[in-house]
N, C-alpha and C positions, 0 to 999 in steps of 0.2 A: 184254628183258622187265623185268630188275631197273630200267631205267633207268625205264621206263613205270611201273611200280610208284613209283620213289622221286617220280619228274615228279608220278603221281596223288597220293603221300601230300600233298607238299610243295600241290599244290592243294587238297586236301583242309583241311587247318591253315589254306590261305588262306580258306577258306570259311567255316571255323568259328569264323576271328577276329571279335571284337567288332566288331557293327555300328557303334557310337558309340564306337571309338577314335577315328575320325579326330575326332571333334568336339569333344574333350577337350582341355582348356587345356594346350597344349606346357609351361605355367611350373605346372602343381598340384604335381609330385611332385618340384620344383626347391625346393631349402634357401634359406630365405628371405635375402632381399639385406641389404647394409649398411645400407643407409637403416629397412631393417625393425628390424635387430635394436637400431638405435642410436634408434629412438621408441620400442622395447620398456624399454631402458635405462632412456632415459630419465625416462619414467611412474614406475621406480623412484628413481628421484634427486631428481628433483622432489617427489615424497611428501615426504623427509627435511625436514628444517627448515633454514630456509636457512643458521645458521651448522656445518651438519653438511656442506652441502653440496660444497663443494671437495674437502676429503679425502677422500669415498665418488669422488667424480669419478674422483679422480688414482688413486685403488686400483683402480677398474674401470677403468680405459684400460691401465694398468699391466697387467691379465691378460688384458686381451683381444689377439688377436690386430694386427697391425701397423695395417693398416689401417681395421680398426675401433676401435681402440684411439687413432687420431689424432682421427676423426670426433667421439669421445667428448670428446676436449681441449678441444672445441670448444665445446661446453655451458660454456654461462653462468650466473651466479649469480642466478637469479632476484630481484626484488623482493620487499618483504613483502607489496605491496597484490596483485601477479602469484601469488606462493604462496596467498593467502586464498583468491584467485579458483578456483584451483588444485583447493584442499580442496572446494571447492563443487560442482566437477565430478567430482571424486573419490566425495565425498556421494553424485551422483544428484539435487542440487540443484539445475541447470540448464535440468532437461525442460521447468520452466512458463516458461521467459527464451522459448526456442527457439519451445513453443509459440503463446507471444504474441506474438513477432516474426513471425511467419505472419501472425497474423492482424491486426499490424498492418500490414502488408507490402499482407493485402488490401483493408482499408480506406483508406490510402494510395491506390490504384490506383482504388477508386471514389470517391474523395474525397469519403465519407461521415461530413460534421464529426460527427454526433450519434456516431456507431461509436468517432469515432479521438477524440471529448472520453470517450467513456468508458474507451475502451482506454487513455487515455492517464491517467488517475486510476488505472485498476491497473496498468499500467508503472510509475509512481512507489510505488505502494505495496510493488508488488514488489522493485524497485531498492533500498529501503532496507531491506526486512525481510532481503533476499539480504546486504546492508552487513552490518549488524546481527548476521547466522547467521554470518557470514565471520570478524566479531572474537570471536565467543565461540567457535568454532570453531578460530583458532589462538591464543585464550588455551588452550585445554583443552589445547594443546602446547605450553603455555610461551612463546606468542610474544606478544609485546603490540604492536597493530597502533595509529599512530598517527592523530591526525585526518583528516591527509594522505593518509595508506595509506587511510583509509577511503573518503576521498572519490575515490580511484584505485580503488577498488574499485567505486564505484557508478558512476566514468564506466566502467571497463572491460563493467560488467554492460551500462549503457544503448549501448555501442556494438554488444553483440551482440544486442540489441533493433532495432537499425538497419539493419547491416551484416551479412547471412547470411555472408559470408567470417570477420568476426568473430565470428562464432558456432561459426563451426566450429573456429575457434582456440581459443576459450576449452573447447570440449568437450573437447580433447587434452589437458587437465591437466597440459602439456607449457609454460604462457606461461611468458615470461620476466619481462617488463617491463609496464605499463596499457597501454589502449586507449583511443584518444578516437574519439568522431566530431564529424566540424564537420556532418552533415546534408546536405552537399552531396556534397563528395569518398569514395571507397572509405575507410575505415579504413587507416591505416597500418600494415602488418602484414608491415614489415621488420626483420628480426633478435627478432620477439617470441613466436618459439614455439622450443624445445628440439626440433630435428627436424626433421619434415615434418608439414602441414597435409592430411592426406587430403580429396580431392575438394575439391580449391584449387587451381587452376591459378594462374600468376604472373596478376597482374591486367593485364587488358588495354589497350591502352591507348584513351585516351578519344577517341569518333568526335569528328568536328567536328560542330558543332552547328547545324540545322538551323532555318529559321524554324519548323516545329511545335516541336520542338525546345524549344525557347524561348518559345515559346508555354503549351506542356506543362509548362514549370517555371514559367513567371507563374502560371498556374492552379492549380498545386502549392503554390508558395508564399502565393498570393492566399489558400486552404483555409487551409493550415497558419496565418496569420496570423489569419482568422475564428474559427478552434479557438481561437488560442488569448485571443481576444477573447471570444468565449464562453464558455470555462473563466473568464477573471475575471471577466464579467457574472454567471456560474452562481453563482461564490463571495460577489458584493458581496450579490448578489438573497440567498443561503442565510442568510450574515448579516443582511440587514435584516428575513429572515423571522422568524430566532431572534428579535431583537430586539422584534418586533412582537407576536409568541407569549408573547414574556416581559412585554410594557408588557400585553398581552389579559388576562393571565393575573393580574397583579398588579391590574387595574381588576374582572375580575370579583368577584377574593378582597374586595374594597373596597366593593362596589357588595353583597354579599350581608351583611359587617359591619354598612355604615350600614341595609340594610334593616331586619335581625334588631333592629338600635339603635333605629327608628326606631319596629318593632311594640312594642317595650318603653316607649318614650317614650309609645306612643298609647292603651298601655295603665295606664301610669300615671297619664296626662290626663283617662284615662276615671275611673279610681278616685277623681281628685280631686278632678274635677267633680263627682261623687257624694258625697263627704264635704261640697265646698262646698255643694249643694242641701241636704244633710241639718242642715246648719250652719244655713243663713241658716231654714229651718223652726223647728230650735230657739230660733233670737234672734227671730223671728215672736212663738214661745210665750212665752219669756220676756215679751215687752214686754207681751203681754197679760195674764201671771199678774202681773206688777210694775204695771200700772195697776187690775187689780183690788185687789191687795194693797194699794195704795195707797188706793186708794176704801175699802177695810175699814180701815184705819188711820185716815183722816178721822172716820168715821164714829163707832168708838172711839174717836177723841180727843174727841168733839164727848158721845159719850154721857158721858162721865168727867166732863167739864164740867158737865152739867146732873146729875151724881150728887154731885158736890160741892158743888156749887149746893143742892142741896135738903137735904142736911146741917143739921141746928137748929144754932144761933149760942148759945155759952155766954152 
């Protein structure tokens, strides 16, 4: 009976275990792995400034245990343009790269030039303001990033504008070195992260290319070359419009002067012809007070005459 007792307890416990053990990850309650603790690291390492960099390394490999303490050796001295980029994703300054790269990702796919010329005027504006936040960002720690770095900086940005692999490296605040994209090929994204790139498998390798294939990139490319024909038609057209707005603008300002000029002129013309009529009236009058005057002068002189005349002779 003991046995039947312990046989039912021991059923009993089995019953009452958790439905959803079995379905629970065999790795939840497993202490995280090397590769974990060493992109934990090194998020911490990368932060530092890069000439701080080596000797935090070699102190933390130093205390850590054997084998994660080699892995650590391993971490490389990031670049300055790589640390900028770094600080940017540190920031939280990343989310609008990532989100645009979606969406240029989608406009790409329907090869919607008016979508990817406008997406493509705020990828640029983006890319530089991101530059721009990056040098002020590691001057505020002391670091003075040069022309070069910067311009590493806006290709690294524009490549994870392109490359969602490159995107996801640059979120790990973990780069080493730039990124480029040439537009055609993956990103190269060998030896440029401190760690491991979550949800990056090694890149695949490239199918052989099929006539749609190739098709599918003439048409890709054919697009891409329209945009960017129409982005410079868009800019020549924007200029000639300024330019025409400014010649409009300068002939109205001209055209309402000579009017304004023109009502003063006509009204001076009027006033003068008015003094001139009031003129020639008076010289009218004169000539007829001056031939009467003259007639009474005659007249006088002719009387005097015949009053002197009639004078007695001593």
């Amino acid at each position: 009976m003991a046995g039947d007792d312990a046989g039912g307890a021991r059923r009993g416990d089995a019953d009452e275990r958790d439905p959803d053990a079995d379905e629970r990850d065999p790795d939840a309650d497993e202490p995280k792995t090397v590769a974990d603790e060493l992109d934990a690291i090194a998020v911490e390492l990368y932060a530092l400034r890069p000439e701080e960099f080596t000797a935090a390394r070699n102190a933390r490999a130093q205390a850590a245990p054997r084998a994660l303490g080699a892995r650590i050796r391993t971490l490389r001295k990031p670049a300055a343009s790589a640390w900028a980029v770094d600080l940017l994703a540190r920031e939280g300054l990343l989310t609008d790269v990532l989100e645009l790269a979606a969406a240029l990702r989608e406009a790409q796919d329907d090869l919607d030039a008016k979508e990817l010329q406008r997406l493509g005027r705020e990828r640029r504006a983006l890319v530089q303001a991101l530059a721009r936040r990056s040098v002020a960002l590691a001057a505020e720690r002391g670091v003075t990033l040069s022309g070069a770095a910067r311009d590493d900086v806006a290709a690294t940005i524009t490549a994870a504008l392109l490359d969602p692999r490159a995107g996801a490296a640059v979120a790990t605040a973990r780069l080493i070195r730039p990124l480029e994209a040439t537009g055609v090929d993956p990103v190269d994204l060998s030896e440029a992260v401190g760690g491991s790139i979550p949800g990056v498998p090694d890149a695949p390798a490239r199918p052989a290319r099929t006539t749609d294939d190739l098709a599918a990139r003439r048409a890709r490319k054919a697009a891409e070359q329209a945009v960017r024909a129409a982005e410079r038609g868009a800019s020549e057209a924007e200029r000639e419009l300024t330019r025409a707005e400014a010649l409009l603008a300068a002939a109205t300002e001209r055209e309402a002067h000579l009017a304004e000029r023109l009502d003063e002129l006509r009204a001076q013309l009027a006033r003068l012809e008015k003094d001139a009529r009031v003129a020639a009236d008076a010289r009218e009058a004169a000539v007829d007070a001056r031939v009467a005057a003259a007639e009474r002068a005659g007249d006088a002189r002719r009387a005097l005459e015949t009053a002197r005349d009639a004078l007695p002779r001593d």
